[in-house]
N, CA, C and O atoms as a printed pandas DataFrame, in Angstrom:
     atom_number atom_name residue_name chain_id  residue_number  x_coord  y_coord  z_coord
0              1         N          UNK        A               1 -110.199  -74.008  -27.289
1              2        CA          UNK        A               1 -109.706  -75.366  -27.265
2              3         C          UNK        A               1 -109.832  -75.950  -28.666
3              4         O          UNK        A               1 -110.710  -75.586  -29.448
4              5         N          UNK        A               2 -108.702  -77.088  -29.013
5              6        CA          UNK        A               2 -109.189  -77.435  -30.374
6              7         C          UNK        A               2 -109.190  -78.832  -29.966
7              8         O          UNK        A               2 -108.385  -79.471  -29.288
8              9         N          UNK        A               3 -110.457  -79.211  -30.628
9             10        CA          UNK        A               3 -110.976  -80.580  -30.333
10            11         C          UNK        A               3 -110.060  -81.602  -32.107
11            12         O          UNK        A               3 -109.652  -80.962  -33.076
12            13         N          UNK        A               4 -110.010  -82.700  -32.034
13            14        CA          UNK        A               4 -109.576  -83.679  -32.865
14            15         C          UNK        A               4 -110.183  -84.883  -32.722
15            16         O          UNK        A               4 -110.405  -85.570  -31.725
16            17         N          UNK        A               5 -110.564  -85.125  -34.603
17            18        CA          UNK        A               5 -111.362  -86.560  -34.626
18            19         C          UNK        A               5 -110.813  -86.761  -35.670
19            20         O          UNK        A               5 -110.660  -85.951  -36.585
20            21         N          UNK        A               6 -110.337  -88.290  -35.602
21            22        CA          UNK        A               6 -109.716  -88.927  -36.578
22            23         C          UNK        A               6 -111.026  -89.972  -37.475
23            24         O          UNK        A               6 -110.569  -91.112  -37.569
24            25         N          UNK        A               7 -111.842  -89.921  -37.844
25            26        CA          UNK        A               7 -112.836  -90.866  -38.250
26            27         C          UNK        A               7 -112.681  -91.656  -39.594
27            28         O          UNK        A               7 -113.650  -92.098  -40.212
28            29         N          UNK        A               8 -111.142  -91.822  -40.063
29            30        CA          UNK        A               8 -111.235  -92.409  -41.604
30            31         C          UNK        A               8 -111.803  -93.671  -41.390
31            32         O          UNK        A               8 -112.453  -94.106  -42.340
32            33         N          UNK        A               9 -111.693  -94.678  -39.952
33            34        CA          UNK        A               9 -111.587  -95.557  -40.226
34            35         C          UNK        A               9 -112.874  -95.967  -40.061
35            36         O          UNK        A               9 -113.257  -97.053  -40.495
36            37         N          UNK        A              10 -113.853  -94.913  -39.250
37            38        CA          UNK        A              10 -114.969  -94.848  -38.903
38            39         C          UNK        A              10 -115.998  -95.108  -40.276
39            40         O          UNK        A              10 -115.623  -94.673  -41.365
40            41         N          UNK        A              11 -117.307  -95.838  -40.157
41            42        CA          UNK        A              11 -118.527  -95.691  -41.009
42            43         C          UNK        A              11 -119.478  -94.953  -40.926
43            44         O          UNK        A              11 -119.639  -94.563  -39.770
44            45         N          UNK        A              12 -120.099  -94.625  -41.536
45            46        CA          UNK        A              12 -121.403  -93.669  -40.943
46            47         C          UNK        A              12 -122.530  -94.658  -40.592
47            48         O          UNK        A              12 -122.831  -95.744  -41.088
48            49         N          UNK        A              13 -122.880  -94.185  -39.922
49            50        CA          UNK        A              13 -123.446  -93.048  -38.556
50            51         C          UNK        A              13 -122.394  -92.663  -37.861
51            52         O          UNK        A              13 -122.487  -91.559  -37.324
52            53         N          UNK        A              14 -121.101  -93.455  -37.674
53            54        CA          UNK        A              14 -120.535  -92.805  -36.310
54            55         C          UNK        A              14 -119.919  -91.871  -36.077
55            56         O          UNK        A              14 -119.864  -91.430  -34.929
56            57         N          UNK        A              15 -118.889  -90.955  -37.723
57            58        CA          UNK        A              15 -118.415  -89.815  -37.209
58            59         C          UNK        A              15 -119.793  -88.782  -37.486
59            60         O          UNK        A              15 -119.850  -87.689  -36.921
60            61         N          UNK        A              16 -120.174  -88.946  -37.809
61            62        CA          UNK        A              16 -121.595  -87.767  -37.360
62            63         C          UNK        A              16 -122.234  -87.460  -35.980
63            64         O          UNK        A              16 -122.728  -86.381  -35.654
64            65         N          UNK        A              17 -122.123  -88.874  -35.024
65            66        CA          UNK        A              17 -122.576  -89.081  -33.904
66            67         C          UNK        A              17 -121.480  -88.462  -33.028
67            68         O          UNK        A              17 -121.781  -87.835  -32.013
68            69         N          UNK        A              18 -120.221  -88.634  -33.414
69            70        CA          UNK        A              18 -118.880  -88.285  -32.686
70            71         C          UNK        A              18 -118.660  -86.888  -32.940
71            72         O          UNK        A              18 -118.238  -86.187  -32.020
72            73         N          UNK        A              19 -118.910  -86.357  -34.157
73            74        CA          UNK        A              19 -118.767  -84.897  -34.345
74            75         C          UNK        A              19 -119.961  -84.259  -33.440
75            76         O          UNK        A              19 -119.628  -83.345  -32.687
76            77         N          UNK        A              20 -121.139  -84.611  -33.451
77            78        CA          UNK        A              20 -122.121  -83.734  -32.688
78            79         C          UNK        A              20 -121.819  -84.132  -30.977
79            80         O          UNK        A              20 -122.411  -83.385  -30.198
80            81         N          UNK        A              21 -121.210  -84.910  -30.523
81            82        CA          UNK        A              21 -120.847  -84.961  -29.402
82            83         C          UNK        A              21 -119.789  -83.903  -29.373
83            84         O          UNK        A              21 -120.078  -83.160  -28.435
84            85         N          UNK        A              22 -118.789  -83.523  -29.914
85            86        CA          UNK        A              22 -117.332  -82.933  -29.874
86            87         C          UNK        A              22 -118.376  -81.117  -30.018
87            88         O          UNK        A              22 -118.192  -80.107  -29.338
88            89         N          UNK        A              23 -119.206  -81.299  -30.930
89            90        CA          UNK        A              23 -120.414  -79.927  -31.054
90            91         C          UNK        A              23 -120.334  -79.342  -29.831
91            92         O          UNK        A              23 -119.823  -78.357  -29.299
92            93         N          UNK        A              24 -121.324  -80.711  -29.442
93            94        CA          UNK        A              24 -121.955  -80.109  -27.974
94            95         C          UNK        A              24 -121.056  -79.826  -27.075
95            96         O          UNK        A              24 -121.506  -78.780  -26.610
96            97         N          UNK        A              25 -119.891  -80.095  -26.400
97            98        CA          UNK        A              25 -118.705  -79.412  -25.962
98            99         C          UNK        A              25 -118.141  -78.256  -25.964
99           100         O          UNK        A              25 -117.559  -77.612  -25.091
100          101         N          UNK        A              26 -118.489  -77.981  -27.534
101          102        CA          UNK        A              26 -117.148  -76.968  -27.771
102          103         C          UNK        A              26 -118.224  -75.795  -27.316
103          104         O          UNK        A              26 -119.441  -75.972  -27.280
104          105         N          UNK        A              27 -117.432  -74.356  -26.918
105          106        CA          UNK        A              27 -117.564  -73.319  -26.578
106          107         C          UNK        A              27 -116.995  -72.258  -27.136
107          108         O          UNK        A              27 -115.895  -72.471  -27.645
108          109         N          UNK        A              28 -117.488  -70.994  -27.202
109          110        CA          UNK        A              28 -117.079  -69.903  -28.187
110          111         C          UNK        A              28 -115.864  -69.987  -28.718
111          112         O          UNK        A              28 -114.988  -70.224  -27.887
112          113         N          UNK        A              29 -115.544  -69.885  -29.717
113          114        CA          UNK        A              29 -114.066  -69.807  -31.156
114          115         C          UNK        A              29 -113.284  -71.209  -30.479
115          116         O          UNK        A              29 -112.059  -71.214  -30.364
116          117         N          UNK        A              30 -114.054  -72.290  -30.084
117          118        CA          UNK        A              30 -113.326  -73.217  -30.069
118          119         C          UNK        A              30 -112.942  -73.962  -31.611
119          120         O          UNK        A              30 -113.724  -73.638  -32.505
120          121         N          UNK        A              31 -112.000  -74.771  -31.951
121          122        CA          UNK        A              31 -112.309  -75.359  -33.322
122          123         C          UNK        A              31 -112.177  -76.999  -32.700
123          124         O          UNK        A              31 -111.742  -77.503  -31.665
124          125         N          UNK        A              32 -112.997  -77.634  -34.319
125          126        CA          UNK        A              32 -112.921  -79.414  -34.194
126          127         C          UNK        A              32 -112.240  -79.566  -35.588
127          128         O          UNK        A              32 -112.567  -79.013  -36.638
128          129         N          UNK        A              33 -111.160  -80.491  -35.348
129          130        CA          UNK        A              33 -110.757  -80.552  -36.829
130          131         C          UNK        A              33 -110.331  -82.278  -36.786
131          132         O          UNK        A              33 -109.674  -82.952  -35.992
132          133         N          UNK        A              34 -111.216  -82.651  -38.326
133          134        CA          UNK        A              34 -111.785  -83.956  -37.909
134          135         C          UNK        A              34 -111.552  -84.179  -39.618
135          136         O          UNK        A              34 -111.700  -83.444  -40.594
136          137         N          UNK        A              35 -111.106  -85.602  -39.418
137          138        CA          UNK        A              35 -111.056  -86.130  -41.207
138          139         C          UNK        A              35 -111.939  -87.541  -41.234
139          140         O          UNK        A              35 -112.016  -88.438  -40.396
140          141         N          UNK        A              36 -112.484  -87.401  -42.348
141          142        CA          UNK        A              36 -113.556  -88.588  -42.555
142          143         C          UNK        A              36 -112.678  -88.754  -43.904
143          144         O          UNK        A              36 -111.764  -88.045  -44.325
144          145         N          UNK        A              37 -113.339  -90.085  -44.515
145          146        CA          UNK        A              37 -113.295  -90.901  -45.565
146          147         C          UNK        A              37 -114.406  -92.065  -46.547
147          148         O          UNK        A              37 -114.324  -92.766  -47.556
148          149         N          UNK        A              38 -115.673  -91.616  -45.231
149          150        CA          UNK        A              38 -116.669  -92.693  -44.886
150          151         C          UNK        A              38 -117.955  -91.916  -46.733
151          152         O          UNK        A              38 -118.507  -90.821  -46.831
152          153         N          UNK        A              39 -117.941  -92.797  -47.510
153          154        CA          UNK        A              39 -119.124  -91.809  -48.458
154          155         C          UNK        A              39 -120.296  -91.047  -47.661
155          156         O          UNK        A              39 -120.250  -89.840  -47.420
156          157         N          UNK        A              40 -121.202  -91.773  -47.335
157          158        CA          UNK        A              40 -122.057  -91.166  -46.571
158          159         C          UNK        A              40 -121.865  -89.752  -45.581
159          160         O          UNK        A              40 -122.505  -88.701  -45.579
160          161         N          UNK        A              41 -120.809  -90.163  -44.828
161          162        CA          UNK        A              41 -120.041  -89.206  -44.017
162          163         C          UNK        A              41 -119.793  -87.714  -44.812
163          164         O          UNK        A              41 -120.234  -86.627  -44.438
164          165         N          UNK        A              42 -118.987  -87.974  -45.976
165          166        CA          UNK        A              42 -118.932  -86.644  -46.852
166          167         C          UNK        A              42 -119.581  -86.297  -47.502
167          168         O          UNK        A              42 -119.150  -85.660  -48.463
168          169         N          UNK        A              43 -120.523  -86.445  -47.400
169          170        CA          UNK        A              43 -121.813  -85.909  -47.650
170          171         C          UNK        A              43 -122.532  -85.441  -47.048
171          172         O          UNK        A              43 -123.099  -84.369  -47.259
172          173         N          UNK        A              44 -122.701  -86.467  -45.797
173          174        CA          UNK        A              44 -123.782  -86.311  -44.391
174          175         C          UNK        A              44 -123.279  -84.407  -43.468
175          176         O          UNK        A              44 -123.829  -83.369  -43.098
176          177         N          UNK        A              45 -121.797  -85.106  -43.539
177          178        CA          UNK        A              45 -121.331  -83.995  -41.866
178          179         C          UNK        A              45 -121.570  -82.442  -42.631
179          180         O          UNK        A              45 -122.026  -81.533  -41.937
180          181         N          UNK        A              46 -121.195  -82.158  -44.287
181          182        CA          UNK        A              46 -121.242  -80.895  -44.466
182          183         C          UNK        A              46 -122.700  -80.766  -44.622
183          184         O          UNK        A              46 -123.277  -79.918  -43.941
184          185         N          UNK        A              47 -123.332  -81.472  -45.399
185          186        CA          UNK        A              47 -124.939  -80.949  -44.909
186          187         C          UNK        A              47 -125.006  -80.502  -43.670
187          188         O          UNK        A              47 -125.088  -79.293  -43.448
188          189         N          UNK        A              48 -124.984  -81.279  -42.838
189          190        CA          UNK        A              48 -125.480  -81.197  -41.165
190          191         C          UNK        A              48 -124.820  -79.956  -40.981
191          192         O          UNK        A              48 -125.657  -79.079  -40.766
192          193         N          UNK        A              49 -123.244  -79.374  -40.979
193          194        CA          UNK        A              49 -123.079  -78.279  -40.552
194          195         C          UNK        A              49 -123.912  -77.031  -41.234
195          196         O          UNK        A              49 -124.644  -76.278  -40.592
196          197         N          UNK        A              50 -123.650  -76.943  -42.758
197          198        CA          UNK        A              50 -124.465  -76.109  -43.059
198          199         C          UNK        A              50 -125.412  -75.725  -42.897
199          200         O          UNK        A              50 -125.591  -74.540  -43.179
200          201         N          UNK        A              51 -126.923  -76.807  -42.163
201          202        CA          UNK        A              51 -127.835  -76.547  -41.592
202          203         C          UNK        A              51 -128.108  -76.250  -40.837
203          204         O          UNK        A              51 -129.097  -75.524  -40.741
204          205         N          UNK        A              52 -127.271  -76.700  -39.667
205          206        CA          UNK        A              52 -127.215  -75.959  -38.143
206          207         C          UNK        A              52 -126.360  -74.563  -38.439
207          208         O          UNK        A              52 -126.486  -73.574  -37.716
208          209         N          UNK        A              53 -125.816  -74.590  -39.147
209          210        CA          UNK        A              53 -125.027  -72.758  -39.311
210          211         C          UNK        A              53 -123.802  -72.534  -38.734
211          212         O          UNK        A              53 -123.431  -71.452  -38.280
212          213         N          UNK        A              54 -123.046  -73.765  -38.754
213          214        CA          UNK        A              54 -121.645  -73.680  -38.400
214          215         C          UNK        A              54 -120.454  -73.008  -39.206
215          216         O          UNK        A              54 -120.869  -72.865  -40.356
216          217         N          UNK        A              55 -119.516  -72.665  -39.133
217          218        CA          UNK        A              55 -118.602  -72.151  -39.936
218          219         C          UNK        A              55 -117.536  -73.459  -40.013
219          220         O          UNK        A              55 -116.943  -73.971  -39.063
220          221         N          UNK        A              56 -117.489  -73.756  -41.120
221          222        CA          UNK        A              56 -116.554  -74.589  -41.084
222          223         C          UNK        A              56 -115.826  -74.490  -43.168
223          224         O          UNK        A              56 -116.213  -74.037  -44.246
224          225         N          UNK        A              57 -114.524  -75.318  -42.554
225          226        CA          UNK        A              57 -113.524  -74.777  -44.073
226          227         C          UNK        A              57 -113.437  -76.383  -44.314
227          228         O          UNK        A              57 -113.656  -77.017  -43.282
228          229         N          UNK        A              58 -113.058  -77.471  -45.906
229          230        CA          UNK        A              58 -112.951  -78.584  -45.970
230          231         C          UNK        A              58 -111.635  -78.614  -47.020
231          232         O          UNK        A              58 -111.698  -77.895  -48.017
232          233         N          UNK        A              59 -110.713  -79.260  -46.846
233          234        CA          UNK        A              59 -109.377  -79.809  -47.250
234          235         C          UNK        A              59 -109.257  -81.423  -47.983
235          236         O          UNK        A              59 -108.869  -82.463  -47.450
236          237         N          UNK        A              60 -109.632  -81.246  -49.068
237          238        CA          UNK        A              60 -109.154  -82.621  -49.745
238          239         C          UNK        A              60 -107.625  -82.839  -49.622
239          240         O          UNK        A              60 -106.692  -82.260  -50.177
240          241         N          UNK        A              61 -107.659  -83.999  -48.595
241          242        CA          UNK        A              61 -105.946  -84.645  -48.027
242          243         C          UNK        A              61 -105.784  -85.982  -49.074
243          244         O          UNK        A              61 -104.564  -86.043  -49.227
244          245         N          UNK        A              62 -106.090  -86.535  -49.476
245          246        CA          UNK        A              62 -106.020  -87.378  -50.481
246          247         C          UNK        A              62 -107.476  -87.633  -51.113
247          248         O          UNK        A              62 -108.496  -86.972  -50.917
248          249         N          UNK        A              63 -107.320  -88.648  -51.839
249          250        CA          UNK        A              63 -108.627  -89.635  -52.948
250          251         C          UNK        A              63 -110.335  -89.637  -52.075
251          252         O          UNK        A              63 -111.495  -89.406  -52.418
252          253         N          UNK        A              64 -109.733  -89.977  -51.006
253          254        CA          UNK        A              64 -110.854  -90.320  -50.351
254          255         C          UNK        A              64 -110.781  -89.810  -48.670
255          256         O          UNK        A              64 -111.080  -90.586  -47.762
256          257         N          UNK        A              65 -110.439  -88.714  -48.483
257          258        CA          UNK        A              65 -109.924  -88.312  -47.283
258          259         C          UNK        A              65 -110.255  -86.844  -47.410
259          260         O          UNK        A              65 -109.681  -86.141  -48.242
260          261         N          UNK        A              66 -111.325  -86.305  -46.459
261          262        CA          UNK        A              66 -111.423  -84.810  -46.331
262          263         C          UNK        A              66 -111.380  -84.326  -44.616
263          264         O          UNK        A              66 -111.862  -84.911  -43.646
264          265         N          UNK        A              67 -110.770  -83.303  -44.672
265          266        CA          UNK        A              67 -110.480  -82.563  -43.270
266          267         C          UNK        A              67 -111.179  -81.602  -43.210
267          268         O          UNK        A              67 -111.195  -80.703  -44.051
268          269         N          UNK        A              68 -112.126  -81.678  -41.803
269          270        CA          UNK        A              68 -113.014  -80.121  -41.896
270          271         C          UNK        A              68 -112.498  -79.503  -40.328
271          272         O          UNK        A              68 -112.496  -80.018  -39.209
272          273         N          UNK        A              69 -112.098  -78.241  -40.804
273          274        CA          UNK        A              69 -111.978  -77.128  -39.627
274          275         C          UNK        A              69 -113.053  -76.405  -39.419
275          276         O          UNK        A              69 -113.117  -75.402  -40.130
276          277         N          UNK        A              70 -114.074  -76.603  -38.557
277          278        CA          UNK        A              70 -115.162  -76.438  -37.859
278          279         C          UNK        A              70 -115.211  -75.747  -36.644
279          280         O          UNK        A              70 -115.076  -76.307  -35.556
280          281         N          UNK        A              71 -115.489  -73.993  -36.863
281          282        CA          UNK        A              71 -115.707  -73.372  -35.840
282          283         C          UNK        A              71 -116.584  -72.917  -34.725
283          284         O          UNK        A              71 -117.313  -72.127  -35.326
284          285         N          UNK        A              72 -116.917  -72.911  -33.680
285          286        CA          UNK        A              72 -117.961  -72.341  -32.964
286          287         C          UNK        A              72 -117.925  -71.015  -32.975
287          288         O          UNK        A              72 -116.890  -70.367  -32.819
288          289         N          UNK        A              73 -119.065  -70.529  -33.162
289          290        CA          UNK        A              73 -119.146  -69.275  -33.391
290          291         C          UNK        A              73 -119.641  -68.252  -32.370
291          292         O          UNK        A              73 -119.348  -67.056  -32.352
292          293         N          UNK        A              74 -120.734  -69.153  -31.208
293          294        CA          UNK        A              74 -121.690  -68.812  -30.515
294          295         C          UNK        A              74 -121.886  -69.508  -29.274
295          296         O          UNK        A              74 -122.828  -69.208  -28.540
């Protein structure tokens, strides 16, 4: 299944809170593909994946706009 989060318009905390909800859902080779814009946010969500050990790829879509394709692996 591929999950979608639109969060530009979002601040942080909330697409972090919204991505680990869409997490906890997804199930083996599902993907979430989700664009932030929020500072904190692009900073925050790739830490957080990298620490939990997610596979995920990131797409600069404009100035202030990144798209991450975020896989489950497990």
């Amino acid at each position: 299944m591929i999950y979608q989060y639109n969060g530009v318009e979002d601040k942080c905390p909330l697409p972090l809170v919204k991505m680990r909800v869409i997490l906890n859902k997804m199930k083996k080779d599902d993907i979430c593909i989700m664009q932030i814009s929020d500072k904190g946010s692009l900073t925050d969500i790739p830490n957080y994946l990298t620490q939990k050990g997610y596979h995920f790829s990131q797409q600069q879509l404009s100035n202030s706009v990144i798209e991450l394709h975020i896989k489950q692996v497990s």
